[in-house]
mmCIF entry with sequence, helices, sheets and N, C-alpha, C, O atoms, coordinates in Angstrom:
data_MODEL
# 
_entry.id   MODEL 
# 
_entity.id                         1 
_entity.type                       polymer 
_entity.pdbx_number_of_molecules   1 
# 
_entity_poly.entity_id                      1 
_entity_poly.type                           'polypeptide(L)' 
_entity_poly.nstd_linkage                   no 
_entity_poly.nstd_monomer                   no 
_entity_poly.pdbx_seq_one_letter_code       
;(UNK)(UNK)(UNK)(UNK)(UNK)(UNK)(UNK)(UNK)(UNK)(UNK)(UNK)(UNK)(UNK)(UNK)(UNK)(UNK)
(UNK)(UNK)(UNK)(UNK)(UNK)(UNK)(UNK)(UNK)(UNK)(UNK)(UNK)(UNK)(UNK)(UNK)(UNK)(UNK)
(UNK)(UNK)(UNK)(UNK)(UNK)(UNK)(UNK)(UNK)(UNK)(UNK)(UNK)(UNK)(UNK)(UNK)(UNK)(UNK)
;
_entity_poly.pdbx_seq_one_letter_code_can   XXXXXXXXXXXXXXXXXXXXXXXXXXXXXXXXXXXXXXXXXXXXXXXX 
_entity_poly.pdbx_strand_id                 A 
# 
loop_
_entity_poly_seq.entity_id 
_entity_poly_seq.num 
_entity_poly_seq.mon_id 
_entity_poly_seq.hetero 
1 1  UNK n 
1 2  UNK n 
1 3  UNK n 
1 4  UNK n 
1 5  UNK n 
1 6  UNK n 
1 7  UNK n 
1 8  UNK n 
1 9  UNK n 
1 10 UNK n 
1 11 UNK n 
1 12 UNK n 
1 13 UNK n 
1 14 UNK n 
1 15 UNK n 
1 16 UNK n 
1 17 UNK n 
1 18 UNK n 
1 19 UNK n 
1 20 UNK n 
1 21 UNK n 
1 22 UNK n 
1 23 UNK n 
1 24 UNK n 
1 25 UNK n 
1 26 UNK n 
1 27 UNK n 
1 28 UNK n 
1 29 UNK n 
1 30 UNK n 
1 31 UNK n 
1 32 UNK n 
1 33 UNK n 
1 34 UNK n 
1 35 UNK n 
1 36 UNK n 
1 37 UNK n 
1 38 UNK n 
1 39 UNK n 
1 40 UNK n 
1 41 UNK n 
1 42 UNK n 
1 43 UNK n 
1 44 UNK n 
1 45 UNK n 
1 46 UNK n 
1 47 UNK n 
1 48 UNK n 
# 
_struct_asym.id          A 
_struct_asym.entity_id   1 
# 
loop_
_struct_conf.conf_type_id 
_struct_conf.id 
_struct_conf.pdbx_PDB_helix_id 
_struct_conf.beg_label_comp_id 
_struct_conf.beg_label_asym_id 
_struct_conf.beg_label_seq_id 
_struct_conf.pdbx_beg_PDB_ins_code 
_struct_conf.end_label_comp_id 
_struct_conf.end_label_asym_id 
_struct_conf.end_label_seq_id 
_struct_conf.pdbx_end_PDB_ins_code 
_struct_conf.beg_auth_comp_id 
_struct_conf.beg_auth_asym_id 
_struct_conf.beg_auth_seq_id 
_struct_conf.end_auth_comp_id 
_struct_conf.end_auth_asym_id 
_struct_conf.end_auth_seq_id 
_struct_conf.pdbx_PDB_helix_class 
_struct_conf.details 
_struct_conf.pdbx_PDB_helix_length 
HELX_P HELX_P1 AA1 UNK A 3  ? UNK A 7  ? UNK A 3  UNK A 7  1 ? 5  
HELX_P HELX_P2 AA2 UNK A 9  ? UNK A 26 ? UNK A 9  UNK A 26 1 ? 18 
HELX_P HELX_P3 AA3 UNK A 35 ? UNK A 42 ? UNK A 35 UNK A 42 1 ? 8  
# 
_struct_conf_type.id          HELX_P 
_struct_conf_type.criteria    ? 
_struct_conf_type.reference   ? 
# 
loop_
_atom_site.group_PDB 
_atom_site.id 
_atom_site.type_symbol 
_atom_site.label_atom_id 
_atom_site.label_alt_id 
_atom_site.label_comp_id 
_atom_site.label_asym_id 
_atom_site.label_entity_id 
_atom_site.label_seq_id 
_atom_site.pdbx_PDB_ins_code 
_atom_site.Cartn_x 
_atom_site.Cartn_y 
_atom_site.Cartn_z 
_atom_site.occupancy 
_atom_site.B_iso_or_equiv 
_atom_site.pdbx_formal_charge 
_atom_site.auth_seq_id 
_atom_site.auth_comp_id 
_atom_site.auth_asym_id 
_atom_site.auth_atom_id 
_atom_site.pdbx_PDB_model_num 
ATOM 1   N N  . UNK A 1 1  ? 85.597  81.898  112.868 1.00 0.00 ? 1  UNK A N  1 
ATOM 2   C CA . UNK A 1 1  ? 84.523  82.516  112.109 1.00 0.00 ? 1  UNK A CA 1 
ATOM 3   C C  . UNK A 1 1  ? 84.124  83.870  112.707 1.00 0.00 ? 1  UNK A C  1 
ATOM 4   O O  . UNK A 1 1  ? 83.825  84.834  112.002 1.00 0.00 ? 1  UNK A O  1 
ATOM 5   N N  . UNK A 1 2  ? 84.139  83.890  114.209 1.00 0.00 ? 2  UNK A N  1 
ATOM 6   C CA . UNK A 1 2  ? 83.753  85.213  114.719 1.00 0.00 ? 2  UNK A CA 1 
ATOM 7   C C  . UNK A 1 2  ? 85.131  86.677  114.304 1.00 0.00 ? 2  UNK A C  1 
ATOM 8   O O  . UNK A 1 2  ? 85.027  87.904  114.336 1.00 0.00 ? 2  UNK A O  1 
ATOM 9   N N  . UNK A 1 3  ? 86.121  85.898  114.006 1.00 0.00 ? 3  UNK A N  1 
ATOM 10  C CA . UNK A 1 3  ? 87.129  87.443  113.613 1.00 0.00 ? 3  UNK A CA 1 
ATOM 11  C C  . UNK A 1 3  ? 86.389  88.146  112.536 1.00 0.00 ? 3  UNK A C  1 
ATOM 12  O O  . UNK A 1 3  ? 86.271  89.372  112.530 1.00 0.00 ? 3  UNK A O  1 
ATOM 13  N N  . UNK A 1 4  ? 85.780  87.196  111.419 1.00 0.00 ? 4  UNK A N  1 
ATOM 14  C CA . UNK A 1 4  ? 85.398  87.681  110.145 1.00 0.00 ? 4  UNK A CA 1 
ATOM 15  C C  . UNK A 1 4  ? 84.250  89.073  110.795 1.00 0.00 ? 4  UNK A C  1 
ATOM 16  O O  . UNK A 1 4  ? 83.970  89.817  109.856 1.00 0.00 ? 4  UNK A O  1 
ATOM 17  N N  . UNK A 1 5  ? 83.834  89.356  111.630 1.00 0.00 ? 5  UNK A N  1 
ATOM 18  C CA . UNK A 1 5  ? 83.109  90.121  111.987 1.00 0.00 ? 5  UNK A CA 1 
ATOM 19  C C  . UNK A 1 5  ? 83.241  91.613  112.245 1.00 0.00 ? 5  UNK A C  1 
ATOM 20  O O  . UNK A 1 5  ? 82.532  92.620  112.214 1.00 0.00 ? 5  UNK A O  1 
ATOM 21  N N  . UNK A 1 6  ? 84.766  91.189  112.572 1.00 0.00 ? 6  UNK A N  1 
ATOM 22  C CA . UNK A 1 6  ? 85.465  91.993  112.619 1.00 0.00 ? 6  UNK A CA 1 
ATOM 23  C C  . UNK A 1 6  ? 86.773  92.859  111.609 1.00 0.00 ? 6  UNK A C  1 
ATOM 24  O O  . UNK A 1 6  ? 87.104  94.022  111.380 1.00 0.00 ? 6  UNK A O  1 
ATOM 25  N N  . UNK A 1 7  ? 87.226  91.423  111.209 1.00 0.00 ? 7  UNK A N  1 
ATOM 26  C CA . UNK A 1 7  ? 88.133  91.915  109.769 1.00 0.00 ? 7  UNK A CA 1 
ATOM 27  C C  . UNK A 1 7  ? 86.849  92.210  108.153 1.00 0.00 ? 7  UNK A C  1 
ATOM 28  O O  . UNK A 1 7  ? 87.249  92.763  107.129 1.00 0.00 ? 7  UNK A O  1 
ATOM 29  N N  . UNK A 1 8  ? 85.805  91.844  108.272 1.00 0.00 ? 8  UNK A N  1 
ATOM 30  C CA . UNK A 1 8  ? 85.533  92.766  107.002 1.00 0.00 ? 8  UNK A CA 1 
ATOM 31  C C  . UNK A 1 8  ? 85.037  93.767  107.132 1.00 0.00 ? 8  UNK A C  1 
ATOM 32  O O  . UNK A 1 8  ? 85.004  94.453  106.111 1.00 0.00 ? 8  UNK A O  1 
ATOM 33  N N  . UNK A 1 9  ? 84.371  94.402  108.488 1.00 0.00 ? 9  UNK A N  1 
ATOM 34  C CA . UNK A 1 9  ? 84.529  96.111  108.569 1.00 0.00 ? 9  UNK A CA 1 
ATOM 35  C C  . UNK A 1 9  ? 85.647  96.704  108.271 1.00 0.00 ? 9  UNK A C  1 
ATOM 36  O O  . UNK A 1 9  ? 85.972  97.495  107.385 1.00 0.00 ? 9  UNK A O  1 
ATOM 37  N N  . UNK A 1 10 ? 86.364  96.047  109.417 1.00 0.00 ? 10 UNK A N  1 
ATOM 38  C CA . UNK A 1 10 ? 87.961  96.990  109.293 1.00 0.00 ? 10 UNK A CA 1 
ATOM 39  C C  . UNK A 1 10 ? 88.311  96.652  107.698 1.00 0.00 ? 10 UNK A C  1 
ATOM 40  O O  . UNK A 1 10 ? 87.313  97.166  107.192 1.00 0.00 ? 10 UNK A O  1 
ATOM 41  N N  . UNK A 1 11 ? 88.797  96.316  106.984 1.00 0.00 ? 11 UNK A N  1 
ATOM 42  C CA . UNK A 1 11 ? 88.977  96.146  105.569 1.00 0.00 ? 11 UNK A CA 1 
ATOM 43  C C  . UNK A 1 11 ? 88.391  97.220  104.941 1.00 0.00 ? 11 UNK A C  1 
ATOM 44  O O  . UNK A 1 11 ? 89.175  98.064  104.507 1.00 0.00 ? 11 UNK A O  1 
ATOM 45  N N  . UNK A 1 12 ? 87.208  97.407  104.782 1.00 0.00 ? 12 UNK A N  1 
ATOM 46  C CA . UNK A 1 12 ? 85.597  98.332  104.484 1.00 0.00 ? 12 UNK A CA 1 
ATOM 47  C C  . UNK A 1 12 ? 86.556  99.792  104.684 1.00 0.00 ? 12 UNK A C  1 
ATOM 48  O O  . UNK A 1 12 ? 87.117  100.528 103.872 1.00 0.00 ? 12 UNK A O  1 
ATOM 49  N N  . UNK A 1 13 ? 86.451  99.802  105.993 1.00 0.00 ? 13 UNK A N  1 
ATOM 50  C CA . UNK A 1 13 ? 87.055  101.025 106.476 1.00 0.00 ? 13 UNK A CA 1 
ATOM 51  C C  . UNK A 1 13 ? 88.401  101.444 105.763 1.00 0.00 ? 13 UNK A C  1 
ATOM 52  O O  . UNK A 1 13 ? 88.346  102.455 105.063 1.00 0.00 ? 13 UNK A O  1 
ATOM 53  N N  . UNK A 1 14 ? 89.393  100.891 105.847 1.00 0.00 ? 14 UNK A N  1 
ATOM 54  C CA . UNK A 1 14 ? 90.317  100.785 104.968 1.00 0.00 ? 14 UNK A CA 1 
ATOM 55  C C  . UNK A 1 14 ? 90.402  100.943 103.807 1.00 0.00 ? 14 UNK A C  1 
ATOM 56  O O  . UNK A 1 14 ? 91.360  101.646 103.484 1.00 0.00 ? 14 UNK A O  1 
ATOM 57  N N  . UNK A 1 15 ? 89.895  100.643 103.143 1.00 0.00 ? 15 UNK A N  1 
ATOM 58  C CA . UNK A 1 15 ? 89.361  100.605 101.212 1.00 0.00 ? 15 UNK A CA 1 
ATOM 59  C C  . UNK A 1 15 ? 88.998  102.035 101.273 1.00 0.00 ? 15 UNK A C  1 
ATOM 60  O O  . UNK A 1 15 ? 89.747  102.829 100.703 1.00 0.00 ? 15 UNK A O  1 
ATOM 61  N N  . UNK A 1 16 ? 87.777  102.539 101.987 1.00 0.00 ? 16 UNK A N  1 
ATOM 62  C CA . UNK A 1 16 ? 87.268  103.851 102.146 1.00 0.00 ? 16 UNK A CA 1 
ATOM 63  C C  . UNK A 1 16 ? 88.272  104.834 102.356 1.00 0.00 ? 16 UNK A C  1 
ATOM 64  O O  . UNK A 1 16 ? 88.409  105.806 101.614 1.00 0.00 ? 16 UNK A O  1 
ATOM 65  N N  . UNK A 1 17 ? 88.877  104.636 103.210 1.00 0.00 ? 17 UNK A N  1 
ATOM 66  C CA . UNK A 1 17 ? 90.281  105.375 103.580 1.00 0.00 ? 17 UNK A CA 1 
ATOM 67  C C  . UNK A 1 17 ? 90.943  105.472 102.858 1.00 0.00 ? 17 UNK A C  1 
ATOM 68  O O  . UNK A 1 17 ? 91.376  106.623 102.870 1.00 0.00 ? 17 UNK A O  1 
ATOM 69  N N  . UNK A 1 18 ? 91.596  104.582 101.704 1.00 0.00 ? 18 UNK A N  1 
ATOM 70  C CA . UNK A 1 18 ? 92.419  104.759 100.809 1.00 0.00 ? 18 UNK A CA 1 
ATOM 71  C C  . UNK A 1 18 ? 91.902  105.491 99.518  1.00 0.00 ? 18 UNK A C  1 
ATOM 72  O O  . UNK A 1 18 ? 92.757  106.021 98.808  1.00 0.00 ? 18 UNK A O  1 
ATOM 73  N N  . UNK A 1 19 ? 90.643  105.565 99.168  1.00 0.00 ? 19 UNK A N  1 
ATOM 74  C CA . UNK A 1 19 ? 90.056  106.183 98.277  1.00 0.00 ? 19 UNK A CA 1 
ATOM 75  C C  . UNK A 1 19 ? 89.888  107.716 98.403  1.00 0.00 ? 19 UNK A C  1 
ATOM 76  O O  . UNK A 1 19 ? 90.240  108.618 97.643  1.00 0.00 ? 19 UNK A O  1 
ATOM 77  N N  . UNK A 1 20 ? 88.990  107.747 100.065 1.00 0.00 ? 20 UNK A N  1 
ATOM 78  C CA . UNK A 1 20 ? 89.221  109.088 100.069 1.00 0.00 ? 20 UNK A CA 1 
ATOM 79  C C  . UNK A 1 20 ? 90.700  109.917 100.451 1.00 0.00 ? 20 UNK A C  1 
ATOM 80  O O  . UNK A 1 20 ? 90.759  111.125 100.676 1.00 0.00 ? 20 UNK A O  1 
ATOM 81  N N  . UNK A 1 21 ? 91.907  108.936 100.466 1.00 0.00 ? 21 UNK A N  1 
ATOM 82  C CA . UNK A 1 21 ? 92.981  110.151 100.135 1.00 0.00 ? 21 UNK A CA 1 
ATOM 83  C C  . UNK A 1 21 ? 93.380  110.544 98.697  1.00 0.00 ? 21 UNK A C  1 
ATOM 84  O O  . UNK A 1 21 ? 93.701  111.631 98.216  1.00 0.00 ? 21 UNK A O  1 
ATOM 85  N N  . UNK A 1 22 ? 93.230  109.057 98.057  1.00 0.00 ? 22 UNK A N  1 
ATOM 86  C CA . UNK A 1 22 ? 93.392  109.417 96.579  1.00 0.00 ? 22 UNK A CA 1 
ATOM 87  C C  . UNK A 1 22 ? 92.582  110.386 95.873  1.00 0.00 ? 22 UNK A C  1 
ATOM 88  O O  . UNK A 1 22 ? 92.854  110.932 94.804  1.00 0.00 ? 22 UNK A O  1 
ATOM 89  N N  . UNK A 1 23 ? 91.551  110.534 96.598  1.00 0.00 ? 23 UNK A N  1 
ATOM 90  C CA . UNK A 1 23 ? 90.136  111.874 95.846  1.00 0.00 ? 23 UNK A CA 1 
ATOM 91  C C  . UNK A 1 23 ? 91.066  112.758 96.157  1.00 0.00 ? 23 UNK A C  1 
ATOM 92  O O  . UNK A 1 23 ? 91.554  113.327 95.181  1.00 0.00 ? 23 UNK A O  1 
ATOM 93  N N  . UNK A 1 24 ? 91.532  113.109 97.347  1.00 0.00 ? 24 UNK A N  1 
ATOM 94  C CA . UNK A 1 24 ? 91.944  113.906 97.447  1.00 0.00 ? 24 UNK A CA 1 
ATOM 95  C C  . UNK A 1 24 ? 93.046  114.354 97.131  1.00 0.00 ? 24 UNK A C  1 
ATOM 96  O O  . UNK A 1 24 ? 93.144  115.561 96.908  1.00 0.00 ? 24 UNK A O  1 
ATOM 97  N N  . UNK A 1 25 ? 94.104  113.551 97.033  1.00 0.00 ? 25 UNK A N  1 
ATOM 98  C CA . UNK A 1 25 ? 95.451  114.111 95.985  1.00 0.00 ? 25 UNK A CA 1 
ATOM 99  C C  . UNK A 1 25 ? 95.149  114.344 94.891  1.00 0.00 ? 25 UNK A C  1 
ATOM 100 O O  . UNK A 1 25 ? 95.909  115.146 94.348  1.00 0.00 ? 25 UNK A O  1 
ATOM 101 N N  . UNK A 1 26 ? 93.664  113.686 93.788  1.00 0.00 ? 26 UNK A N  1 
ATOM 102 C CA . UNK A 1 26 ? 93.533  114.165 93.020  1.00 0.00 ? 26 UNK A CA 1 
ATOM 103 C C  . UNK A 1 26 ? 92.851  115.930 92.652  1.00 0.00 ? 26 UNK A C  1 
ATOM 104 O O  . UNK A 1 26 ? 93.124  116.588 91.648  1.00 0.00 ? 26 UNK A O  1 
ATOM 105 N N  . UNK A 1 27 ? 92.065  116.296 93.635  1.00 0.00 ? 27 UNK A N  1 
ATOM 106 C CA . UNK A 1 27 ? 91.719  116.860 93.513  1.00 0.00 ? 27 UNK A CA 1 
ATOM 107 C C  . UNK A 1 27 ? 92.085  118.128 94.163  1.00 0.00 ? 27 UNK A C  1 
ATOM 108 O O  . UNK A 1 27 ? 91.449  119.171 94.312  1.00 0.00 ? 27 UNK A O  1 
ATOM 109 N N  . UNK A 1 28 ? 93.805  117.617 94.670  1.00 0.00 ? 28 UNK A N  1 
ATOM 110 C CA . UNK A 1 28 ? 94.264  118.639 95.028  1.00 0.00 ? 28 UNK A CA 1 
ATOM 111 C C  . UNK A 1 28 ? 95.408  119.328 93.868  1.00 0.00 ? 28 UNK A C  1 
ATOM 112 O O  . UNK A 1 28 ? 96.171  120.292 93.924  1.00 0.00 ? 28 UNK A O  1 
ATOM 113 N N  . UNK A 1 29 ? 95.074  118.241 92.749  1.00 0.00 ? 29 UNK A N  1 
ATOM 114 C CA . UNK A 1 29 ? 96.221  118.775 91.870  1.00 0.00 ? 29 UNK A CA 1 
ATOM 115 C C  . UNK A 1 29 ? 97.709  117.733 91.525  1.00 0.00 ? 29 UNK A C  1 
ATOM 116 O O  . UNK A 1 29 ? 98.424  117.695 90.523  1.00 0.00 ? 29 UNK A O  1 
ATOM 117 N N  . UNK A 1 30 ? 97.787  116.752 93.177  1.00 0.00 ? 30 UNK A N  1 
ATOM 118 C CA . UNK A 1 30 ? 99.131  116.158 93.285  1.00 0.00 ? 30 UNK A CA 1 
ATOM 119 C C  . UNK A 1 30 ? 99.155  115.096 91.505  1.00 0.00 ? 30 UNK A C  1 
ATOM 120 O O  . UNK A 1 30 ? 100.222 114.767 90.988  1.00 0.00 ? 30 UNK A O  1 
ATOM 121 N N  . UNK A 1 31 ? 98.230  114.864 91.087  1.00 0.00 ? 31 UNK A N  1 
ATOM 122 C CA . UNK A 1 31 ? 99.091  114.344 89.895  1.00 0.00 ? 31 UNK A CA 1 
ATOM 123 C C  . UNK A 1 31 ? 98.785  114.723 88.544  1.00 0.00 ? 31 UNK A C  1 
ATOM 124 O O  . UNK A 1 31 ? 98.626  113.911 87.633  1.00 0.00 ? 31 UNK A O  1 
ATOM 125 N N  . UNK A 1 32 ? 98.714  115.853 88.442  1.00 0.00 ? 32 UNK A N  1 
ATOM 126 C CA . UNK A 1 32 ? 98.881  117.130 87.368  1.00 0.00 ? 32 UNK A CA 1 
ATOM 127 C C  . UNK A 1 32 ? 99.584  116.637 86.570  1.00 0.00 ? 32 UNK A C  1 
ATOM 128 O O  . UNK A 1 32 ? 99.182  115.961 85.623  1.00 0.00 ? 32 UNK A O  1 
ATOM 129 N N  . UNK A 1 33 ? 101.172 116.988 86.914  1.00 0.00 ? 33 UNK A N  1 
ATOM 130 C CA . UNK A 1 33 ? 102.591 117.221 86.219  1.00 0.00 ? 33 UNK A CA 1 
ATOM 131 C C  . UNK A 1 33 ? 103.002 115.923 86.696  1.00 0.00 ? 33 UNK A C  1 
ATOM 132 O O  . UNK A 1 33 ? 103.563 115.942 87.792  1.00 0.00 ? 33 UNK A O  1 
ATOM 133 N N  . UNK A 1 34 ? 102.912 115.223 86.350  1.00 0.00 ? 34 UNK A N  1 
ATOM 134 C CA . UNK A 1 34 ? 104.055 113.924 86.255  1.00 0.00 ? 34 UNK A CA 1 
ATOM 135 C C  . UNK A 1 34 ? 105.389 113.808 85.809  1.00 0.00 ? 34 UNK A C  1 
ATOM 136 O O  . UNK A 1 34 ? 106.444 113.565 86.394  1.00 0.00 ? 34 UNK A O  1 
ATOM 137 N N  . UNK A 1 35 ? 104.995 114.118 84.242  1.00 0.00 ? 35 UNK A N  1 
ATOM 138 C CA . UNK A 1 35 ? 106.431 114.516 83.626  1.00 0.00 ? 35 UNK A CA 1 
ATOM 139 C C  . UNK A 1 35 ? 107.292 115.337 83.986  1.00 0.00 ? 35 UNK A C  1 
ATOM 140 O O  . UNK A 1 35 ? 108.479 115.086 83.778  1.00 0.00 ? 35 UNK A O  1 
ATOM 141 N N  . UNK A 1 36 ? 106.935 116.409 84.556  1.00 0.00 ? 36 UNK A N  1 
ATOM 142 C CA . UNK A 1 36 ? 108.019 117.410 84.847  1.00 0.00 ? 36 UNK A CA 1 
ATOM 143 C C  . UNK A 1 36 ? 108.362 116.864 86.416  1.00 0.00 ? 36 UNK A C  1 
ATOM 144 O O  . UNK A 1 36 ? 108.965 117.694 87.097  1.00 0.00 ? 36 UNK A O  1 
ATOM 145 N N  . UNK A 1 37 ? 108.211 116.231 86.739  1.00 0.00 ? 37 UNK A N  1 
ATOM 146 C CA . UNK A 1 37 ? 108.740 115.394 88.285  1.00 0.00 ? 37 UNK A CA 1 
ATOM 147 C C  . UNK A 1 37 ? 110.373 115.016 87.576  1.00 0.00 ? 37 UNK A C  1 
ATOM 148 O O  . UNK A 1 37 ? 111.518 115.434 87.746  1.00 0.00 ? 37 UNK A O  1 
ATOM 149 N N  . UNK A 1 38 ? 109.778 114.106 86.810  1.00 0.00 ? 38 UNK A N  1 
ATOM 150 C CA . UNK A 1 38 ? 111.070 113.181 86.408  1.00 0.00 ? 38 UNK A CA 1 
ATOM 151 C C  . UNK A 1 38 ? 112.069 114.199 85.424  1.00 0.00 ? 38 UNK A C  1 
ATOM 152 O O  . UNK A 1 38 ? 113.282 113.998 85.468  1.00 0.00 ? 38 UNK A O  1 
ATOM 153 N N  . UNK A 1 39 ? 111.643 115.056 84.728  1.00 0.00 ? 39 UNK A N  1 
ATOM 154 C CA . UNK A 1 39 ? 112.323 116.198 84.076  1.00 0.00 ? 39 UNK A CA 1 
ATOM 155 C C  . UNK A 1 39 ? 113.652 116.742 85.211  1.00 0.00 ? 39 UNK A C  1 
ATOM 156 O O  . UNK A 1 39 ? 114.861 116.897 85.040  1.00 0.00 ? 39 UNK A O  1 
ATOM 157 N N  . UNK A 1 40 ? 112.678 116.939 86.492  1.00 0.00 ? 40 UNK A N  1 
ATOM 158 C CA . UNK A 1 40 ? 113.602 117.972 87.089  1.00 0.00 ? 40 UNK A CA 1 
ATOM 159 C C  . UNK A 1 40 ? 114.486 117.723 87.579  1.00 0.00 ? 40 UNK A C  1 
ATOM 160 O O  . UNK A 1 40 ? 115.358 118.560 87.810  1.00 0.00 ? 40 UNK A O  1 
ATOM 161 N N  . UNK A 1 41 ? 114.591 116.212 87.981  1.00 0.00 ? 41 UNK A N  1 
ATOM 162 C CA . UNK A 1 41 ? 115.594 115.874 88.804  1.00 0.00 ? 41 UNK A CA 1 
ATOM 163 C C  . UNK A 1 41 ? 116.584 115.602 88.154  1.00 0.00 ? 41 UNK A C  1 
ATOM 164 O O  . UNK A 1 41 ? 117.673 115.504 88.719  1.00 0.00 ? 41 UNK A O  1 
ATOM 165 N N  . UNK A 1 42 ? 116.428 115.381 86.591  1.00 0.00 ? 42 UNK A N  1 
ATOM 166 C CA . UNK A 1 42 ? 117.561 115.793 85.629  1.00 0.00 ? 42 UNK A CA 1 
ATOM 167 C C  . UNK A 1 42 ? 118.342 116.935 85.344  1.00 0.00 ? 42 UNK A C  1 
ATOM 168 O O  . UNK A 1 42 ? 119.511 116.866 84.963  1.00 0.00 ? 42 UNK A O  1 
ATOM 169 N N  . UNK A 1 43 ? 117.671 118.062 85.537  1.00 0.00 ? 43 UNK A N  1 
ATOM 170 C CA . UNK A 1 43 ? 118.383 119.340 85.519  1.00 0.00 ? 43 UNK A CA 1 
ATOM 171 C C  . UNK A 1 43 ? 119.508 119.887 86.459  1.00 0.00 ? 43 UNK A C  1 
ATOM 172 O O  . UNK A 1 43 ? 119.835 119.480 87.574  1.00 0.00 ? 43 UNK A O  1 
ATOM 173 N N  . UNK A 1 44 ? 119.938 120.763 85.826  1.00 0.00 ? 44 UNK A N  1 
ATOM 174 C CA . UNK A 1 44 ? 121.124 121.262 86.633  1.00 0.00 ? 44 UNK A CA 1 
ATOM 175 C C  . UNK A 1 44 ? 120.339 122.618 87.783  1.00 0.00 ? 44 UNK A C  1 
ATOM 176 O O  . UNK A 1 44 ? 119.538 123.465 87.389  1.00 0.00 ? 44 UNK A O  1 
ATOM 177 N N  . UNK A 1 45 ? 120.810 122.487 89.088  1.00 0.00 ? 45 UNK A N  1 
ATOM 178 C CA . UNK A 1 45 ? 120.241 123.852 89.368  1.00 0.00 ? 45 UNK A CA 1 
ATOM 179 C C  . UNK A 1 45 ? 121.321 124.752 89.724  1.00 0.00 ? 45 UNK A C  1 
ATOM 180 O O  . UNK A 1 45 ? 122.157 124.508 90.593  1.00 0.00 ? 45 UNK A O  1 
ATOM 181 N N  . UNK A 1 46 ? 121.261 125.962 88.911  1.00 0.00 ? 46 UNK A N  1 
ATOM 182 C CA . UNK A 1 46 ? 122.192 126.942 88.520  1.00 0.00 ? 46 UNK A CA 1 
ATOM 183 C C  . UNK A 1 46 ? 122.037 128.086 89.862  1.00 0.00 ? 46 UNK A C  1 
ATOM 184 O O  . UNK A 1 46 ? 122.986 128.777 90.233  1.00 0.00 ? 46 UNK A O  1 
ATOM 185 N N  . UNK A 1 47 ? 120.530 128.135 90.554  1.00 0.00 ? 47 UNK A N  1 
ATOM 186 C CA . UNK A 1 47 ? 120.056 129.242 91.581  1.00 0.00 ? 47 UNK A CA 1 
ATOM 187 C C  . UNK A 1 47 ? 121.429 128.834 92.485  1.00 0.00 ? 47 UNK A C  1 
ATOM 188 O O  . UNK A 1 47 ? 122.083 129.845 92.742  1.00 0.00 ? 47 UNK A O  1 
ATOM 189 N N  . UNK A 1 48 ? 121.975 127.683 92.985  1.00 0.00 ? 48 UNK A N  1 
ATOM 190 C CA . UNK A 1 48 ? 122.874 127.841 94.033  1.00 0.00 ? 48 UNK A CA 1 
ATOM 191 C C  . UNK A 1 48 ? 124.098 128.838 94.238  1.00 0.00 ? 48 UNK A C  1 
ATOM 192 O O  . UNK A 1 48 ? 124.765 128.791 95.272  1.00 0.00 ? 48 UNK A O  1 
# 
């Protein structure tokens, strides 16, 4: 019973952590363009 004291902060912390990176890929733009992800790796690249 005494771990629980310990594993539902850390959890807490964790959850928090994972949110604030997702704020932040969002709001850095990272999932804008989706489609053109999967577009590109279809294309030919001609620059070589």
């Amino acid at each position: 019973m005494d771990i629980l004291y310990l594993l539902i902060p850390l959890s807490v912390v964790l959850v928090l952590l994972v949110l604030a990176v997702f704020g932040w890929a969002v709001q850095d733009g990272q999932l804008e363009s989706l489609d053109w992800e999967g577009q590109r790796i279809l294309e030919d690249d001609a620059q070589a």
